[in-house]
N, C-alpha and C positions, 0 to 999 in steps of 0.2 A: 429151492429146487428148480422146478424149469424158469427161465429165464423173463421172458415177458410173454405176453399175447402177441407183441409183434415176431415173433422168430417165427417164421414160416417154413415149411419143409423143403430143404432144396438137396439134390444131390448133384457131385461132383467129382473133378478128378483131382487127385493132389494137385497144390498149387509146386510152382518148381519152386521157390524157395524151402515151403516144407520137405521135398523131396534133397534138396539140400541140407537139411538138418538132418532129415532121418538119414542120410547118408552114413554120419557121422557114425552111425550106430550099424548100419547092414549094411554100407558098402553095397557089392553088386548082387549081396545075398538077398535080394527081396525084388521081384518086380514091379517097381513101382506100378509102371503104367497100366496093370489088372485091378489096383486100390478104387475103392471109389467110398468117398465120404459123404453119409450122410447127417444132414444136420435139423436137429429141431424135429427128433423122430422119441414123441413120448412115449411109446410102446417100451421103450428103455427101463423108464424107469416103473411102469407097470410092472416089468418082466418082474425088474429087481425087491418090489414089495410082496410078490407071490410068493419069489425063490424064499426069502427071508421066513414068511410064514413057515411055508413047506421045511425051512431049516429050523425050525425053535427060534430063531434068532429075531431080537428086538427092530423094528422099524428104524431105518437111517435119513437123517435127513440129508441126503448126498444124490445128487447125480450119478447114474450109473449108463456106461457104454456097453455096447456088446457089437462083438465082431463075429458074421455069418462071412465064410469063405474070405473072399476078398473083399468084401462088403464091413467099412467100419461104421455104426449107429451111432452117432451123438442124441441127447436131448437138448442141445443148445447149442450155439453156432461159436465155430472155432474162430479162429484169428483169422482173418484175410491178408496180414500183411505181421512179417516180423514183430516183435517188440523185445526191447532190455531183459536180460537178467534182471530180478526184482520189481518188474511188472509187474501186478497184480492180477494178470492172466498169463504170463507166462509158463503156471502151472499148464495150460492147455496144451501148450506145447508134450512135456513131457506125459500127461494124457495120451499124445496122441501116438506118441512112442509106444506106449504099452501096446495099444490096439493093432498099432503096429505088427508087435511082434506076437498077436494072433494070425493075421494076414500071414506072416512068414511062416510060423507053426503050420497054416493049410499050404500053402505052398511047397513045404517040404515035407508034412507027411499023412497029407491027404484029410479027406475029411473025418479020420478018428479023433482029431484033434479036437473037434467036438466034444462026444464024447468022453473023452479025458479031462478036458478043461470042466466040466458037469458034476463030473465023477470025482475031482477032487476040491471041487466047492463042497459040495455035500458032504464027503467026508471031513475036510479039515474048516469048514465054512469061512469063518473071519481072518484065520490064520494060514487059510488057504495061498496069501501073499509075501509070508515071511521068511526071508533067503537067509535071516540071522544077519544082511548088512555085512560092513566091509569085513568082522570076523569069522564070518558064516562061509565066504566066498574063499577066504584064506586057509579056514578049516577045511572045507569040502576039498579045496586041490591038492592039500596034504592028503587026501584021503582019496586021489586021483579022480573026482567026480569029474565029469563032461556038463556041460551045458542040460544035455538029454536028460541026466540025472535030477534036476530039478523038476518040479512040478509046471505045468506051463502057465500058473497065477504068478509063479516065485520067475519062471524067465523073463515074464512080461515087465516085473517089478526093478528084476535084474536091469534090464535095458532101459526103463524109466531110470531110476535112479543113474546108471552110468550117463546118461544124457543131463542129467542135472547138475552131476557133477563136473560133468566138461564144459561144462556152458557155464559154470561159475568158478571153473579154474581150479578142481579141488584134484587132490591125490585120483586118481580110478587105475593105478596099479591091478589091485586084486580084482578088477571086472575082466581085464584085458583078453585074458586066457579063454573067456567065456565072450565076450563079444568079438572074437576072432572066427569064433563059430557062428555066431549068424552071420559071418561076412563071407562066407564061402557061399559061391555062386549057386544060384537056385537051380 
């Protein structure tokens, strides 16, 4: 779980290469420059063993983020500089995407997104993140869903995963329809 003793708590503004990845995914839909990351903040994962109680659900041995307005929380320090595909922290990256697309969730629809995002942990708890994947995405647009129409665990995951995918050169066809919508201007 947290990282070492030496992570100290620092906050910051996205570095511009992250703002150039996350691009990839929100274009001019997200203002960056209101983000501010905070790293090595273990109230995170405190939050995350209450919620889990308060849910029936089993203790995880996982790192948990949590994103207040424009405000993203880390418990451990992100990347300060790129790394490869197949890094063994490049997951951080697509991390950071999801949280991401909290900050954008507040930005476009205010602070219910709270709220909402709360309300459907509680309800659907562990599976509160499952979009159903490339045939889930393909289902729903026959079925004319919008972006909106997901849950905002299942948007965040949406746009994690579409950013994993690009970055290692896979199909993201069936994202496209839905990451075109977070790319419309804030």
């Amino acid at each position: 779980m947290p990282e070492t003793t030496t992570c100290k708590p620092t906050t910051r503004s996205l570095y511009t290469w992250e703002i150039d990845e996350a691009y990839k995914v929100f274009a001019s839909g997200l203002i960056y420059e209101r983000v501010r990351v905070h790293e090595c903040t273990t109230w995170t994962n405190t939050l995350d063993r209450v919620g889990r109680k308060l849910k029936s659900m089993p203790p995880a041995n996982v790192n948990n983020a949590v994103t207040l307005l424009n405000h993203c929380f880390f418990p451990i320090r992100l990347l300060d500089q790129p790394v490869q595909v197949g890094h063994p922290e490049h997951y951080k990256l697509g991390w950071l995407i999801h949280e991401l697309t909290h900050a954008w969730q507040y930005q476009h629809i205010g602070l219910s997104y709270i709220w909402l995002a709360l309300k459907v942990q509680f309800q659907l708890k562990g599976s509160a993140y499952d979009f159903e994947g490339e045939e889930g995405l393909k289902k729903r647009r026959r079925q004319e869903w919008t972006l909106l129409k997901f849950n905002l665990e299942q948007q965040g995951d949406i746009a994690r995963t579409y950013y994993d995918r690009l970055s290692r050169g896979k199909d993201v066809q069936a994202w496209l329809p839905y990451i075109e919508e977070f790319q419309k201007s804030a």
